[in-house]
C-alpha positions in Angstrom: 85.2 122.5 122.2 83.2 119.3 122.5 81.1 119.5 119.7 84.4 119.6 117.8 86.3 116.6 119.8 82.9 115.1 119.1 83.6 115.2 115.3 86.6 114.3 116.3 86.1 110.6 117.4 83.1 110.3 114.7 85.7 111.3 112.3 88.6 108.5 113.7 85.7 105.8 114.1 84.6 106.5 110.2 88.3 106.3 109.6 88.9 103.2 111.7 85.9 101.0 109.9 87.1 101.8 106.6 90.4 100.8 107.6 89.8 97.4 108.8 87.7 97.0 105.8 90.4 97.3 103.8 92.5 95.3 105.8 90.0 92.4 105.5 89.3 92.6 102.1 92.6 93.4 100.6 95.4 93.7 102.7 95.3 90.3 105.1 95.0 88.0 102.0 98.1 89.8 99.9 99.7 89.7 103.1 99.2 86.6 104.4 100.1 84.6 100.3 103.6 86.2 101.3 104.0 85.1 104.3 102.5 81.6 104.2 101.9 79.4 101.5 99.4 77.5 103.8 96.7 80.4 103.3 96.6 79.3 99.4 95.8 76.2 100.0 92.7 77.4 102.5 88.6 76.8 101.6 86.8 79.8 100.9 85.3 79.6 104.6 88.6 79.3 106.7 90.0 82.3 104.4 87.1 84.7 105.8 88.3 83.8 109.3 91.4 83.7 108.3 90.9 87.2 107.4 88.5 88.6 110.2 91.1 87.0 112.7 94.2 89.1 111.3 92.3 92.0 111.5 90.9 91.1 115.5 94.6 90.5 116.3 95.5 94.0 114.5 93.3 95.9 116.6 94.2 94.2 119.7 98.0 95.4 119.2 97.0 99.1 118.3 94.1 99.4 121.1 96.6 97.5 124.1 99.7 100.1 122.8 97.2 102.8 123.4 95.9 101.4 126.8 99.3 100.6 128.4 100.2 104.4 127.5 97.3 105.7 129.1 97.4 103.4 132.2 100.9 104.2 132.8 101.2 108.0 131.3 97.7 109.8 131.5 97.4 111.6 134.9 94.1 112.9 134.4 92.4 109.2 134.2 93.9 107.8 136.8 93.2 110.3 138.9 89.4 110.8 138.7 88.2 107.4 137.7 85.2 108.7 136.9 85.2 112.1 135.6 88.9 112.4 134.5 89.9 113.8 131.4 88.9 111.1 128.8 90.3 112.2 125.6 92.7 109.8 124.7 90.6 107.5 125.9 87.9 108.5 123.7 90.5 108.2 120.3 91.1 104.5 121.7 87.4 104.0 122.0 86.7 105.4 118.8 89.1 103.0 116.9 87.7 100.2 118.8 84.0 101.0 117.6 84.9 101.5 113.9 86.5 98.2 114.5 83.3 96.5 116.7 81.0 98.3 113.8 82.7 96.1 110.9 83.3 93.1 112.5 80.0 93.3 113.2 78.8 93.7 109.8 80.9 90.6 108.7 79.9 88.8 111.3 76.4 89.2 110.1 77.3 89.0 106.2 79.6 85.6 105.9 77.6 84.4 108.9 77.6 81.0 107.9 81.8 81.0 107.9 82.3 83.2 110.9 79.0 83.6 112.5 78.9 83.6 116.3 75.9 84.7 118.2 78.0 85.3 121.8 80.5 87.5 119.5 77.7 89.5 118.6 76.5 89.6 122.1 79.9 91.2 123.0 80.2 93.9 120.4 76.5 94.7 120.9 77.3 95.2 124.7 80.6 97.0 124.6 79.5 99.3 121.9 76.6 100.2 124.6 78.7 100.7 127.1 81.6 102.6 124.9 78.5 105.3 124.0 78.7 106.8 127.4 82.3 107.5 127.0 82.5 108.7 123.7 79.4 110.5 124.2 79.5 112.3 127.9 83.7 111.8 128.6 82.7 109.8 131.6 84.0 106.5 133.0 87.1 106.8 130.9 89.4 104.6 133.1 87.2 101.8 133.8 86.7 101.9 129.6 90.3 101.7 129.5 91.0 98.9 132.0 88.5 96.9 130.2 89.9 97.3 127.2 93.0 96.3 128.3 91.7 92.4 127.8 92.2 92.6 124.2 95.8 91.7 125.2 94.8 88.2 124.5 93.7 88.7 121.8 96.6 87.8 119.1 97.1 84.6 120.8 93.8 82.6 120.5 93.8 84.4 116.9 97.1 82.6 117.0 96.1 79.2 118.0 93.4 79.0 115.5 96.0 80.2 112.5 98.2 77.1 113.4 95.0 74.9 113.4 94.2 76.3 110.0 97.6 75.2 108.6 97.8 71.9 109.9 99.9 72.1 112.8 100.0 68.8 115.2 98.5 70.0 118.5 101.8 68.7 120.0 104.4 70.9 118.1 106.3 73.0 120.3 105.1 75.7 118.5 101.0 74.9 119.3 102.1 74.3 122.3 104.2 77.2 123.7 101.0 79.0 122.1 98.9 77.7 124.0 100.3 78.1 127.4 101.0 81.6 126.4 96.9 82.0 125.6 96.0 80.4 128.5 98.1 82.8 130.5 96.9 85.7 129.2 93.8 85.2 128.6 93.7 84.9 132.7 96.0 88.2 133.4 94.2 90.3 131.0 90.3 89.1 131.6 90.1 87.0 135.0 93.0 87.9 137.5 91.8 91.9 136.9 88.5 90.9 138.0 88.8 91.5 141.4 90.8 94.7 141.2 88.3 96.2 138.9 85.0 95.7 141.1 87.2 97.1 143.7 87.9 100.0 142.0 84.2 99.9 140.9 82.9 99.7 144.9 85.0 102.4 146.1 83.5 105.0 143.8 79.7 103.8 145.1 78.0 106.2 147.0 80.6 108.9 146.0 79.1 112.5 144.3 81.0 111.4 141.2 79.1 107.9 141.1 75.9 110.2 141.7 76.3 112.7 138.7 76.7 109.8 136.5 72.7 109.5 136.4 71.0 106.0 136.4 71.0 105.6 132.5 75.3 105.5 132.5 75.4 103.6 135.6 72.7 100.9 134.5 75.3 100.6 131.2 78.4 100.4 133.6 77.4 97.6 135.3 75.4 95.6 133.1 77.8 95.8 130.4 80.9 94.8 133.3 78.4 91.9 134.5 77.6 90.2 131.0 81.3 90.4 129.3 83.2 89.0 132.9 80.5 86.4 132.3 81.6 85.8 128.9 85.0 85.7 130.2 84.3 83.5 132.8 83.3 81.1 130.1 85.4 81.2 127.6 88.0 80.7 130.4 87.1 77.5 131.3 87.2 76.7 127.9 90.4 77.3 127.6 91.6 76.2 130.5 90.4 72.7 129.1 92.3 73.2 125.9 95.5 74.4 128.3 94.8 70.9 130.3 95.0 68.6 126.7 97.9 70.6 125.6 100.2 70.3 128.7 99.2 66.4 128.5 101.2 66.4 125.2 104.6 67.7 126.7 106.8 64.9 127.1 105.1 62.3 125.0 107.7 62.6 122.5 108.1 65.3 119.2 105.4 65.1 117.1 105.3 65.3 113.5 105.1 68.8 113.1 103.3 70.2 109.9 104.5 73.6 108.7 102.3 76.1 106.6 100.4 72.5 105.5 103.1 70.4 104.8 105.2 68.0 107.2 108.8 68.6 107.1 
């Protein structure tokens, strides 16, 4: 039964890279012409983020749906943390490494347009730490809840989109955006923080914690460590971004520039 669940997720994570290859090759460019005739008008460069940021915000709605049913509906998770049943979780995960896995590989190929070494750092880390899940079924609601900061996701994708086109930074658009990121970003990555070591400490010392071996516990909380570190950062850079943005309220409506052109 595990050897086939196993095929399984390598069969759904095969699946889930050449999917978002597709989508980043083909589908967000005929896509995005139809929607926006700003995306025409972009250089080669801001078309390959263009394109790797449609598919990042695509994932993050497909992985969140999955996670919010889990959190809410799948009794076996929530109630052994650490040995529960993990095989929705394991699907989730498995879309999320076939996504990890080609972002990765663009990443590395148009790294002069989208290359980012703390991006790297990130899939590199989570794809360690996802292994142990899709591998041995353990630790499958902590990989959920951790997951769950992909929620954020579509909204810095967002705020770089209306950046591409040429919005002012003081539309109302940009900046209802903006407020929106900031919030989210700190619900789904820094205001869980505290609730998640929690949940973390009162499985120490436990016989679960001990069966884990030090090999999947070494990968639980180095991997936790480095991306709430990441988090931490990129939070502060947002929150400076928030800070500039609520100094434009009130200073009057800007000239607001729509898909490139000013209205």
């Amino acid at each position: 039964m595990m050897a086939d669940f196993s095929k399984l997720n390598v069969g759904v994570a095969v699946s889930s890279f050449a999917i978002f290859q597709v989508c980043f090759h083909s589908l967000s460019s005929w896509i995005s012409e139809r929607v926006t005739s700003g995306f025409i008008n972009l250089d080669e460069k801001k078309k390959i983020e263009w394109n790797s940021r449609t598919v990042s915000s695509f994932h993050a709605l497909v992985v969140v749906a999955f996670c919010l049913y889990i959190l809410f509906y799948d009794e076996a998770v929530n109630a052994d943390h650490v040995w529960g049943d993990a095989s929705t979780v394991q699907l989730n995960l498995a879309i999320t490494s076939g996504y990890l896995i080609s972002d990765l590989l663009l990443v590395i190929f148009y790294w002069k347009a989208i290359g980012d070494i703390y991006y790297v750092v990130h899939h590199f880390v989570a794809l360690y730490a996802y292994y142990f899940v899709l591998d041995r079924g353990l630790l499958a609601y902590f990989a959920n809840f951790r997951l769950l900061a992909e929620f954020s996701t579509p909204f810095v994708n967002q705020r770089w989109f209306f950046e591409a086109l040429g919005y002012s930074k003081a539309s109302k658009a940009n900046i209802i955006n903006g407020l929106l990121m900031t919030i989210a970003f700190f619900l789904a990555r820094i205001i869980v923080i505290p609730i998640y070591y929690a949940n973390v400490a009162s499985e120490l010392g436990t016989e679960a914690f001990y069966r884990l071996g030090l090999a999947a516990q070494s990968a639980w909380f180095i991997s936790s460590v480095v991306l709430d570190v990441m988090n931490l950062m990129w939070m502060v850079k947002i929150t400076k971004g928030c800070y500039k943005v609520i100094c434009l309220i009130g200073q009057g409506e800007a000239k607001t520039l729509k898909n490139g052109k000013s209205d």
